[in-house]
PDB file of N, CA, C and O in Angstrom:
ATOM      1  N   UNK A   1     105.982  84.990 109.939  1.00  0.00           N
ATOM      2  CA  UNK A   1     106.931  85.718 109.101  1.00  0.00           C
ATOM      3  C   UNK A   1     107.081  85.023 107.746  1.00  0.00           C
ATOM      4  O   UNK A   1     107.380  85.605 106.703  1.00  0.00           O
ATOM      5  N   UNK A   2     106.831  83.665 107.881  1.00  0.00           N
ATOM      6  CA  UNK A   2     106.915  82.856 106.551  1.00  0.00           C
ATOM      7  C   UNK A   2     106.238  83.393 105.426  1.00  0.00           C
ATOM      8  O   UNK A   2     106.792  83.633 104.354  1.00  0.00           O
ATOM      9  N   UNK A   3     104.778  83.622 105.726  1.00  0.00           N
ATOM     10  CA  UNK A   3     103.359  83.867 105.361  1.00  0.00           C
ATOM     11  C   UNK A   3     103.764  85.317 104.524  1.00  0.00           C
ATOM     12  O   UNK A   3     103.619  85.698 103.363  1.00  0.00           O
ATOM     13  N   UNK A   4     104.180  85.732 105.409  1.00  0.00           N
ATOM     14  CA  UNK A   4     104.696  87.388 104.776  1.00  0.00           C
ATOM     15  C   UNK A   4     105.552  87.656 104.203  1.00  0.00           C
ATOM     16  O   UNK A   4     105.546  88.685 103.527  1.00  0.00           O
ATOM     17  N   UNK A   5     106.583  86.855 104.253  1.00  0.00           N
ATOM     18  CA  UNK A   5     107.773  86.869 103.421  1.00  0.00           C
ATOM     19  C   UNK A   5     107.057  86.373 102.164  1.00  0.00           C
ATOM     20  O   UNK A   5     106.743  87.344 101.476  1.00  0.00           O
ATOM     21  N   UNK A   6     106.724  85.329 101.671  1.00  0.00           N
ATOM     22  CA  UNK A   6     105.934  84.888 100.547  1.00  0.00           C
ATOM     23  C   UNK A   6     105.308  85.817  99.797  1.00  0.00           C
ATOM     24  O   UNK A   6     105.656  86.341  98.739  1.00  0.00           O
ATOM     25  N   UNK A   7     104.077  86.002 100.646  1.00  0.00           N
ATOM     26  CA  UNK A   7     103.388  86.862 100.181  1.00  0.00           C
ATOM     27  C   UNK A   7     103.743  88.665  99.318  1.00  0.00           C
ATOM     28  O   UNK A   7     103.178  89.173  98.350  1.00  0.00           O
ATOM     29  N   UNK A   8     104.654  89.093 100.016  1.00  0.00           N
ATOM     30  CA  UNK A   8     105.169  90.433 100.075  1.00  0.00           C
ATOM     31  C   UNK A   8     106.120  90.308  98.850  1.00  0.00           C
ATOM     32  O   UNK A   8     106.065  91.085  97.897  1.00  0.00           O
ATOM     33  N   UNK A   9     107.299  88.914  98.982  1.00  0.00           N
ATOM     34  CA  UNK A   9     108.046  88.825  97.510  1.00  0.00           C
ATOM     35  C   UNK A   9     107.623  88.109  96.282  1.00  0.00           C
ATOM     36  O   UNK A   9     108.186  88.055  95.188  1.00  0.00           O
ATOM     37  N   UNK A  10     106.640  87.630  96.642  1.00  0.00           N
ATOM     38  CA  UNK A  10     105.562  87.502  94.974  1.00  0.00           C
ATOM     39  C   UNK A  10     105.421  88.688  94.829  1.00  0.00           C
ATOM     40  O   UNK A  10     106.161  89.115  93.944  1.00  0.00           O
ATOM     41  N   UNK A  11     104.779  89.466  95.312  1.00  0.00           N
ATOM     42  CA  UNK A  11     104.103  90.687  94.597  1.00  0.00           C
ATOM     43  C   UNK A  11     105.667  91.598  94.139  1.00  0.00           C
ATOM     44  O   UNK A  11     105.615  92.324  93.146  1.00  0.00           O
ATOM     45  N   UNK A  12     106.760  91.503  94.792  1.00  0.00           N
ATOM     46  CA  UNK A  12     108.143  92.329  94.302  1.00  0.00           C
ATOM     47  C   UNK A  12     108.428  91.430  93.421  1.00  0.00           C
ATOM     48  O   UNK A  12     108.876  92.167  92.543  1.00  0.00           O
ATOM     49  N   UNK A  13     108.482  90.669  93.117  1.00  0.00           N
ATOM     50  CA  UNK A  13     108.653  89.504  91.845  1.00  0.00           C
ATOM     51  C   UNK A  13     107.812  90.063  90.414  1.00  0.00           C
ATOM     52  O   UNK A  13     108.098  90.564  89.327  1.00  0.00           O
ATOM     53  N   UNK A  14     106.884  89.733  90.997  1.00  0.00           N
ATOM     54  CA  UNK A  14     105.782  89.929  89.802  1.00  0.00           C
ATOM     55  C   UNK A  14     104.859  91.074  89.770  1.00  0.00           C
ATOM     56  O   UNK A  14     103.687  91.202  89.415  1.00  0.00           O
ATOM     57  N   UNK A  15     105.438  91.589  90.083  1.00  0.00           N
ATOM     58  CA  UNK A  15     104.371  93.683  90.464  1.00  0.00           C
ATOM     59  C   UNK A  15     105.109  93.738  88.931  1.00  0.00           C
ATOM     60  O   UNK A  15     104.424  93.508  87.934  1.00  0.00           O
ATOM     61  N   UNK A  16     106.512  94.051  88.821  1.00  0.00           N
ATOM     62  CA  UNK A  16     107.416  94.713  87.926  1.00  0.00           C
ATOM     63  C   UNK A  16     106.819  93.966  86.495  1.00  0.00           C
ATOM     64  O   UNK A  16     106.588  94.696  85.531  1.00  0.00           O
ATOM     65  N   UNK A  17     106.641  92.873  86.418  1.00  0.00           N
ATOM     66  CA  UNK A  17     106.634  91.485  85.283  1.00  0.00           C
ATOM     67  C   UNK A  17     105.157  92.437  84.966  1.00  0.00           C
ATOM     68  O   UNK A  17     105.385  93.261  84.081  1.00  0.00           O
ATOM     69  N   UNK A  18     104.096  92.484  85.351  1.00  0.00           N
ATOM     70  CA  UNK A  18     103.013  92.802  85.391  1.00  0.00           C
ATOM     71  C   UNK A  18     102.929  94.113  85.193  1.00  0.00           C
ATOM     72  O   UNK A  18     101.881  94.519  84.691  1.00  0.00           O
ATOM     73  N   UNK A  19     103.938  95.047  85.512  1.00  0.00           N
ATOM     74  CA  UNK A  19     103.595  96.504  84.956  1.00  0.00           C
ATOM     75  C   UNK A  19     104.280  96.835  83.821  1.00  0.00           C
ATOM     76  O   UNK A  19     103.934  97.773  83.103  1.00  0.00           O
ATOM     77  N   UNK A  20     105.444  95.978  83.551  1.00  0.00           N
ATOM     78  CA  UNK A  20     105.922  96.440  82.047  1.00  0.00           C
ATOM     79  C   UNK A  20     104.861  95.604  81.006  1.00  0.00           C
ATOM     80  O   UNK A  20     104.630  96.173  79.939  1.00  0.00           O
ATOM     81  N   UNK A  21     104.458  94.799  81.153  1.00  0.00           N
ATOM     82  CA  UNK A  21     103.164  94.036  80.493  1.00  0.00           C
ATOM     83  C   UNK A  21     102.602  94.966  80.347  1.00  0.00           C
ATOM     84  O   UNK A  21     102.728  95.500  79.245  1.00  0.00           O
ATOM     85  N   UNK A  22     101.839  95.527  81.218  1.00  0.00           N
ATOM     86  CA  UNK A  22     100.832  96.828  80.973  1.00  0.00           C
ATOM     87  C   UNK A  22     101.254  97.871  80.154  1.00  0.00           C
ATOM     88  O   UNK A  22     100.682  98.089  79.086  1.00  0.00           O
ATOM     89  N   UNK A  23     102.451  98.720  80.645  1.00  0.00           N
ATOM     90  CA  UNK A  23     103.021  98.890  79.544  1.00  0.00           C
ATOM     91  C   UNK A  23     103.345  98.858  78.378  1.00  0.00           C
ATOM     92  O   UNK A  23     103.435  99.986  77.895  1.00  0.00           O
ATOM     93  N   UNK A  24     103.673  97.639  77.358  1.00  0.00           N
ATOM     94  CA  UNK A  24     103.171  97.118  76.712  1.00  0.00           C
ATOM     95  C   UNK A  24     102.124  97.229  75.745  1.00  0.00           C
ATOM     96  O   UNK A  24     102.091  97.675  74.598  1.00  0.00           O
ATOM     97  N   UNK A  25     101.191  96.657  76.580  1.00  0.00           N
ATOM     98  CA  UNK A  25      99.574  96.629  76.273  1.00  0.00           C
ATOM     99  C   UNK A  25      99.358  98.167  75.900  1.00  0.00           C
ATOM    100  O   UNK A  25      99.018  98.366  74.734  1.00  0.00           O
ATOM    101  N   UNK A  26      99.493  99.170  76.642  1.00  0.00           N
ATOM    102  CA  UNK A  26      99.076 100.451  76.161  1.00  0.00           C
ATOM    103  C   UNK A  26      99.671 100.788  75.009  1.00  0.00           C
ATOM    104  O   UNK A  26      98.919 101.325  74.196  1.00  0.00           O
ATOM    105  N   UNK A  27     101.147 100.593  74.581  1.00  0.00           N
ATOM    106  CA  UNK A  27     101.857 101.224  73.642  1.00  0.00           C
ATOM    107  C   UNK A  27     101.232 100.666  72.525  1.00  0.00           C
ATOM    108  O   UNK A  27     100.844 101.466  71.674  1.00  0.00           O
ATOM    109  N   UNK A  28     101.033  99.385  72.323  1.00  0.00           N
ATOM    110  CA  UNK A  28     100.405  98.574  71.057  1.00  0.00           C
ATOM    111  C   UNK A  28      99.534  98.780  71.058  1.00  0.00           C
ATOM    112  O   UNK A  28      99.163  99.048  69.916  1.00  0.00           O
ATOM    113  N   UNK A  29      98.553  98.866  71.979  1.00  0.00           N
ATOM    114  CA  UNK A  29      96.952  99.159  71.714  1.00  0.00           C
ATOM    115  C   UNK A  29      96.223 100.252  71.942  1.00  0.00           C
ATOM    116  O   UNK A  29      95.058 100.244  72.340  1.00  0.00           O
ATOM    117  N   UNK A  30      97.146 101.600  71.602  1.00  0.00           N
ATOM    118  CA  UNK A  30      96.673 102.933  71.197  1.00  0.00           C
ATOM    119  C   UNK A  30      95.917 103.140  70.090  1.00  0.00           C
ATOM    120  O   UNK A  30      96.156 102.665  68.980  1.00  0.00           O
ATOM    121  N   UNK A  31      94.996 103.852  70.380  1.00  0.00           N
ATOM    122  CA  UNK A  31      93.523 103.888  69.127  1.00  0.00           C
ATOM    123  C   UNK A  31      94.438 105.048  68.126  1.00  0.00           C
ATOM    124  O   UNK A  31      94.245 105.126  66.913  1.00  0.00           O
ATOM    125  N   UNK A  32      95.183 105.683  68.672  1.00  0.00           N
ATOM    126  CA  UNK A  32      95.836 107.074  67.487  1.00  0.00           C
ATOM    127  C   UNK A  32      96.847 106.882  67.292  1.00  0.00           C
ATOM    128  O   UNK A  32      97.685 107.193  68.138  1.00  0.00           O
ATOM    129  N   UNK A  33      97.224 106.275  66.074  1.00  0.00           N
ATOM    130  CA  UNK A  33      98.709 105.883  65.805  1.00  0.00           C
ATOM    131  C   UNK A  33      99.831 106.577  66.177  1.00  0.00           C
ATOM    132  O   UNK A  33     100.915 106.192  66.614  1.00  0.00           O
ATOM    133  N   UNK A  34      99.298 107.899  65.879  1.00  0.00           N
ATOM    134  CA  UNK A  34     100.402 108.908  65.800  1.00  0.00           C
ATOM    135  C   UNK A  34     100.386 109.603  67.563  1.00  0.00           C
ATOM    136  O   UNK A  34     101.405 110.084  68.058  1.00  0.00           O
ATOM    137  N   UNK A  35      99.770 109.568  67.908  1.00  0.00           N
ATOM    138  CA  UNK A  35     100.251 110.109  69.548  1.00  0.00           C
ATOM    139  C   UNK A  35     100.418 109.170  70.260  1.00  0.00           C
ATOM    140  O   UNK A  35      99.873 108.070  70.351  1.00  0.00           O
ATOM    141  N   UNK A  36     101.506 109.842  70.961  1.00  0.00           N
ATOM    142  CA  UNK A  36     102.736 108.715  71.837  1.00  0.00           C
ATOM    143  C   UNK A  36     101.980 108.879  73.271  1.00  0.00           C
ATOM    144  O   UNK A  36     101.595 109.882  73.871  1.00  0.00           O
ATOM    145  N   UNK A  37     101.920 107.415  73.594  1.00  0.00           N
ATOM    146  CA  UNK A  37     101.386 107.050  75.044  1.00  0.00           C
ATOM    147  C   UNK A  37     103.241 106.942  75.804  1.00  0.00           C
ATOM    148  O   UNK A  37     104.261 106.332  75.483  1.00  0.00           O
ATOM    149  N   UNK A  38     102.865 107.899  76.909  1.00  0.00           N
ATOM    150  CA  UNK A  38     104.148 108.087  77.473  1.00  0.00           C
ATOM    151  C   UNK A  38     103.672 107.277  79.358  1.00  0.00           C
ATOM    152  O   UNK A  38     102.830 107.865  80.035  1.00  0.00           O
ATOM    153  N   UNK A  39     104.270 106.129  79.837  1.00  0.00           N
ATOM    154  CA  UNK A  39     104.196 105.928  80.854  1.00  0.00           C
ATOM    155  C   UNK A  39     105.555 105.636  82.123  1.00  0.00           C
ATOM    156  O   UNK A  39     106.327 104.712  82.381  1.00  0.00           O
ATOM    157  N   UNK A  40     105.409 106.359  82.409  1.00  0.00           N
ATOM    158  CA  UNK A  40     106.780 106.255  83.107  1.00  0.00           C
ATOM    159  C   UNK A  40     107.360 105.580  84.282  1.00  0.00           C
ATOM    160  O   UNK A  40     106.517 105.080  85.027  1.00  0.00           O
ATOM    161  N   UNK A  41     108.455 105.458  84.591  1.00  0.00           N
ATOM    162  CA  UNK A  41     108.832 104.197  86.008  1.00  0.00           C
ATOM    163  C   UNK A  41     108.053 104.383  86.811  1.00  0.00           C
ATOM    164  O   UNK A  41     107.442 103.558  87.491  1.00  0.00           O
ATOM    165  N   UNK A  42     107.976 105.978  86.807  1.00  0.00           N
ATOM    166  CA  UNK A  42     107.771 105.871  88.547  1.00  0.00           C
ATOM    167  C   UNK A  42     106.224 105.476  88.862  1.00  0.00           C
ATOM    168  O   UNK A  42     105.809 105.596  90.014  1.00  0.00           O
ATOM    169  N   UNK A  43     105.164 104.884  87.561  1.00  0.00           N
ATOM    170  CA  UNK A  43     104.176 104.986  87.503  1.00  0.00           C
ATOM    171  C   UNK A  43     104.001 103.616  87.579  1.00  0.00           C
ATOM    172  O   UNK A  43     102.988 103.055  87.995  1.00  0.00           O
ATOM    173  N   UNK A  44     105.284 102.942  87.056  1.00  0.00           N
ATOM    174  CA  UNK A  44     105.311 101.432  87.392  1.00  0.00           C
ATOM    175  C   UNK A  44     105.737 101.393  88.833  1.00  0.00           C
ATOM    176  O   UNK A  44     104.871 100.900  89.555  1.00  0.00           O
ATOM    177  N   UNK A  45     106.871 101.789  89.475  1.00  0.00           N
ATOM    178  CA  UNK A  45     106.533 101.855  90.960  1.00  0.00           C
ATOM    179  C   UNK A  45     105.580 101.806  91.796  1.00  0.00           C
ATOM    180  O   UNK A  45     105.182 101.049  92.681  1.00  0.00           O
ATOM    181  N   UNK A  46     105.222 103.035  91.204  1.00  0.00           N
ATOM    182  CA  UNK A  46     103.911 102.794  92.267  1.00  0.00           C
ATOM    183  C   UNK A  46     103.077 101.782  92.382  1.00  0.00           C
ATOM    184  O   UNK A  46     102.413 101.479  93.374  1.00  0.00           O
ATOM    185  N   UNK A  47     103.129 101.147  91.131  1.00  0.00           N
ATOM    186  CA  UNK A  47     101.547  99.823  90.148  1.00  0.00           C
ATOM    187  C   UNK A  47     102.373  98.990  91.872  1.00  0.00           C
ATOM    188  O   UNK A  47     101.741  98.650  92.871  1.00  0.00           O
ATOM    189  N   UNK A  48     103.653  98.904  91.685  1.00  0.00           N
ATOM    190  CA  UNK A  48     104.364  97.648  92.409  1.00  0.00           C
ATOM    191  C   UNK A  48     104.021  98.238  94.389  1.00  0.00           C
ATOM    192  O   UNK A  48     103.722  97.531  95.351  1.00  0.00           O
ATOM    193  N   UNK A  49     104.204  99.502  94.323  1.00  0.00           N
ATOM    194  CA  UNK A  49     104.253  99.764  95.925  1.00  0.00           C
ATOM    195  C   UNK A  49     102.338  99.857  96.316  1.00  0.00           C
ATOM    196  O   UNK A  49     101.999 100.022  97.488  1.00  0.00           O
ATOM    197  N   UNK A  50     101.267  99.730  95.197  1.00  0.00           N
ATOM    198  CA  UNK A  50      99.886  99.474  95.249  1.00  0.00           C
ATOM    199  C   UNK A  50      99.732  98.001  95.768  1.00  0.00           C
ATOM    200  O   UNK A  50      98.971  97.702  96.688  1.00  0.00           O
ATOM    201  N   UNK A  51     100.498  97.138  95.114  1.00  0.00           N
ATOM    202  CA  UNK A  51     100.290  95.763  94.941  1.00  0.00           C
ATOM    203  C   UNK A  51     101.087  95.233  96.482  1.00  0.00           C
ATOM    204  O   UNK A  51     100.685  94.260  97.119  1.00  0.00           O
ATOM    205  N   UNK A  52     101.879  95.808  96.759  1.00  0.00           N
ATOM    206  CA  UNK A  52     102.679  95.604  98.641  1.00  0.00           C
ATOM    207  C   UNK A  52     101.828  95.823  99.253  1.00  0.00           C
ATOM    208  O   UNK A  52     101.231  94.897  99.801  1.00  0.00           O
ATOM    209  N   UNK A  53     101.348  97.394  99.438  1.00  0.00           N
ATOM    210  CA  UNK A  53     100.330  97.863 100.683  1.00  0.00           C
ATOM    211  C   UNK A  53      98.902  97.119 100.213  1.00  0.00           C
ATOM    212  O   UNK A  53      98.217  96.833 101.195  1.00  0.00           O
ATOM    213  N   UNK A  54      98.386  96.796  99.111  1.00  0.00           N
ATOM    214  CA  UNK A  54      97.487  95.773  99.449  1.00  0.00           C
ATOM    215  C   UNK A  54      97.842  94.174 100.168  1.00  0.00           C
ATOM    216  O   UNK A  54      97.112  93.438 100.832  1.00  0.00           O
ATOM    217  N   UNK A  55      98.834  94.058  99.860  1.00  0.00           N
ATOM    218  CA  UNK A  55      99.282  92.515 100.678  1.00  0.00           C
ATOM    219  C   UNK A  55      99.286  93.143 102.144  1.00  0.00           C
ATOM    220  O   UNK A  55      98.427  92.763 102.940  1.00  0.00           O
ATOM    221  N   UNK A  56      99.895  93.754 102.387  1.00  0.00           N
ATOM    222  CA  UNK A  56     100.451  94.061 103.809  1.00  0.00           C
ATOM    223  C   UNK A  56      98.594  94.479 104.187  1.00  0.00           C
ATOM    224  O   UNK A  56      98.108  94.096 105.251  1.00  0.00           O
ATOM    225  N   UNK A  57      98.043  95.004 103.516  1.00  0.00           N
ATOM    226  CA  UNK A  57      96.511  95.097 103.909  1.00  0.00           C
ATOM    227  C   UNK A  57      95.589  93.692 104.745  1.00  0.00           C
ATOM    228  O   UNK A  57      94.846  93.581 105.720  1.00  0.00           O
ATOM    229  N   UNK A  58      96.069  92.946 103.871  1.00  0.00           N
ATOM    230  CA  UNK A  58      95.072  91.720 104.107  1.00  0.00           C
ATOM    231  C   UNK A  58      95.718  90.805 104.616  1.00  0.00           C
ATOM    232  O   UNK A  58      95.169  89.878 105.210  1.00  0.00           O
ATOM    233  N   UNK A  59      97.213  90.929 104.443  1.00  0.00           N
ATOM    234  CA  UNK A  59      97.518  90.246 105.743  1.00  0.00           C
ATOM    235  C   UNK A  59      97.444  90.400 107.001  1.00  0.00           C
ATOM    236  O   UNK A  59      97.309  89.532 107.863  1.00  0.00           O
ATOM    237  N   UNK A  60      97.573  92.036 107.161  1.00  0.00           N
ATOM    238  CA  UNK A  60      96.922  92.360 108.621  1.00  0.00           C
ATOM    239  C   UNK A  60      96.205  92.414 109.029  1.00  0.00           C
ATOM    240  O   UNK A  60      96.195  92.557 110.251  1.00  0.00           O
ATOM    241  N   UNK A  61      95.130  92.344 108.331  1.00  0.00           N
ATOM    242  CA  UNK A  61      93.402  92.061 108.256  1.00  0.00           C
ATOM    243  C   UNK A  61      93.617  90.555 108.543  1.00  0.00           C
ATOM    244  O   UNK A  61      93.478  90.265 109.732  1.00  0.00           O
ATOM    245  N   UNK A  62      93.957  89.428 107.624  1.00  0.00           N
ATOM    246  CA  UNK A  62      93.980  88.088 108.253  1.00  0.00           C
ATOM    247  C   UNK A  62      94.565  88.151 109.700  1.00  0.00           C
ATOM    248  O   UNK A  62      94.001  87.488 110.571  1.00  0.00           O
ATOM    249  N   UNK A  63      95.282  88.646 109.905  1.00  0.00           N
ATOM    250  CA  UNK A  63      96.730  88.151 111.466  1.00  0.00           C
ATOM    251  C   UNK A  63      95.398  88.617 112.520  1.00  0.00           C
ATOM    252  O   UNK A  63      94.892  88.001 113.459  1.00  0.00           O
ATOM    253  N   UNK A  64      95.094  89.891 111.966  1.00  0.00           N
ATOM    254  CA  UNK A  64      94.400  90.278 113.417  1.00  0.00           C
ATOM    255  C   UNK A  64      92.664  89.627 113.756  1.00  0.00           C
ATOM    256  O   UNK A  64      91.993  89.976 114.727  1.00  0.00           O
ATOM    257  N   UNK A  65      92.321  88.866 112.940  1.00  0.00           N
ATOM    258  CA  UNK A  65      91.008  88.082 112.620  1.00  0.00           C
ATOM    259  C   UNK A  65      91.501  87.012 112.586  1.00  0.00           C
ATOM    260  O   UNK A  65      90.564  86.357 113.043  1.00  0.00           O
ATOM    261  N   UNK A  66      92.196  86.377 112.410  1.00  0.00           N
ATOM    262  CA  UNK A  66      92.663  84.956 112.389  1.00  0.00           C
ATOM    263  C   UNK A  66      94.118  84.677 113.107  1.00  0.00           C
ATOM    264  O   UNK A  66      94.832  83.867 112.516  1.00  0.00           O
ATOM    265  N   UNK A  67      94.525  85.134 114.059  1.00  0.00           N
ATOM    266  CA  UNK A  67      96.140  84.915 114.165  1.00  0.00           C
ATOM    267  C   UNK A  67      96.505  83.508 114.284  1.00  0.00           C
ATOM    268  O   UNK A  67      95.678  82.780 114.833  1.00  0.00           O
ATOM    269  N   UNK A  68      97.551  83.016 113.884  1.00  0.00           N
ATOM    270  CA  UNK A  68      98.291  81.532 113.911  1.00  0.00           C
ATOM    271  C   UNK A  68      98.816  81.580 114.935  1.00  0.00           C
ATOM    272  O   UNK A  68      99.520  82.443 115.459  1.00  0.00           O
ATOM    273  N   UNK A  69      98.390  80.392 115.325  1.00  0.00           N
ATOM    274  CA  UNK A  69      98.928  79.731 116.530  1.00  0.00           C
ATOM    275  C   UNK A  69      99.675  78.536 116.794  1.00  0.00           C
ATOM    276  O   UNK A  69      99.251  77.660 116.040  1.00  0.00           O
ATOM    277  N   UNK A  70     100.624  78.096 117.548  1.00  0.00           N
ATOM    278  CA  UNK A  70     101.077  77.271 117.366  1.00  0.00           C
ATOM    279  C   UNK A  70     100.312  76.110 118.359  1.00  0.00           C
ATOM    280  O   UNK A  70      99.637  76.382 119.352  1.00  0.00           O
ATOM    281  N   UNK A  71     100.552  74.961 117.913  1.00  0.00           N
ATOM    282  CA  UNK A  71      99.507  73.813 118.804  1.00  0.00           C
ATOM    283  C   UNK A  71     100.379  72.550 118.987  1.00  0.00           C
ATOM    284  O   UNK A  71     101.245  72.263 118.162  1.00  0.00           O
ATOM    285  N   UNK A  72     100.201  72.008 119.783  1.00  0.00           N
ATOM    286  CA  UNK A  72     100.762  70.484 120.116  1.00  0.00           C
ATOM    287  C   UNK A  72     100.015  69.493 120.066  1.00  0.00           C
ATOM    288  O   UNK A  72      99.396  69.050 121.033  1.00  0.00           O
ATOM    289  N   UNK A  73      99.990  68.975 118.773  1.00  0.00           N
ATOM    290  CA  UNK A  73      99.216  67.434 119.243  1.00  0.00           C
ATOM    291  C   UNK A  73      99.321  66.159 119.442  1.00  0.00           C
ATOM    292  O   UNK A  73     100.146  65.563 118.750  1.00  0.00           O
ATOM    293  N   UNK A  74      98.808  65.669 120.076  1.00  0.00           N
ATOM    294  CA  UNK A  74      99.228  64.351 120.813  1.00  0.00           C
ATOM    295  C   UNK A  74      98.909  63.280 120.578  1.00  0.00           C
ATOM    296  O   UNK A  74      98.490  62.849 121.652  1.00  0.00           O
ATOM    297  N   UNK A  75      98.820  62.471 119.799  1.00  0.00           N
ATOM    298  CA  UNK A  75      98.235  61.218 119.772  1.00  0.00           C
ATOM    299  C   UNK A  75      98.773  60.348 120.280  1.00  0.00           C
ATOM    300  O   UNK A  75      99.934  60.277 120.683  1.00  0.00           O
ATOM    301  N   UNK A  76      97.304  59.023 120.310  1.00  0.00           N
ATOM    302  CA  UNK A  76      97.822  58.339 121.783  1.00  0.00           C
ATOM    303  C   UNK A  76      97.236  57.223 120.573  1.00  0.00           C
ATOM    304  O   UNK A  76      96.598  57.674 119.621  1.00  0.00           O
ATOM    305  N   UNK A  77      97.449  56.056 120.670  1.00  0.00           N
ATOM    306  CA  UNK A  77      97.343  54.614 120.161  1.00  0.00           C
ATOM    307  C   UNK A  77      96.146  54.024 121.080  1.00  0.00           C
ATOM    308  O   UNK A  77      96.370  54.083 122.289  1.00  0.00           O
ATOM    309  N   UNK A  78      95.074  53.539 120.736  1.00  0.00           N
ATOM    310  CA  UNK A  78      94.632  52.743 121.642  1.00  0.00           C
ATOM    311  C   UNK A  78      94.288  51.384 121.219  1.00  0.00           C
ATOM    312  O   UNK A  78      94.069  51.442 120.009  1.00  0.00           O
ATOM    313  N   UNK A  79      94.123  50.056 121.696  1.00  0.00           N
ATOM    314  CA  UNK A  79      94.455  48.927 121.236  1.00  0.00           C
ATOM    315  C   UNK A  79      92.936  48.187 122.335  1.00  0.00           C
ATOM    316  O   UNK A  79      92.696  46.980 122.323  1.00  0.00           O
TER     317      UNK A  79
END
């Protein structure tokens, strides 16, 4: 749950940071001065609910190919 918690609130952290950036980037770097690049929330939403279901992708792809396990180890001293 650690693994996923991490993982899942980086991307809600920084999905948003990363799509108004983009944002951004399009408005300033329109080739036609005069026509308005219009991008809207819900288009940043989604950039952010793309960037979840790929985590939740490959983490379930890792869990079920690799699952963590817990282990006990023992060391012993020998003299």
């Amino acid at each position: 749950a650690r693994i996923w918690t991490l993982c899942i609130g980086s991307s809600l952290v920084f999905g948003p940071i990363l799509g108004k950036t983009w944002r951004l980037y399009r408005v300033f770097t329109q080739r036609v001065p005069d026509k308005r690049v219009i991008i809207r929330d819900i288009q940043l939403m989604g950039l952010v609910a793309l960037l979840v279901l790929v985590d939740v992708v490959v983490l379930a792809a890792w869990g079920l190919t690799d699952p963590i396990k817990c282990s006990r180890s023992v060391s012993a001293m020998v003299k």
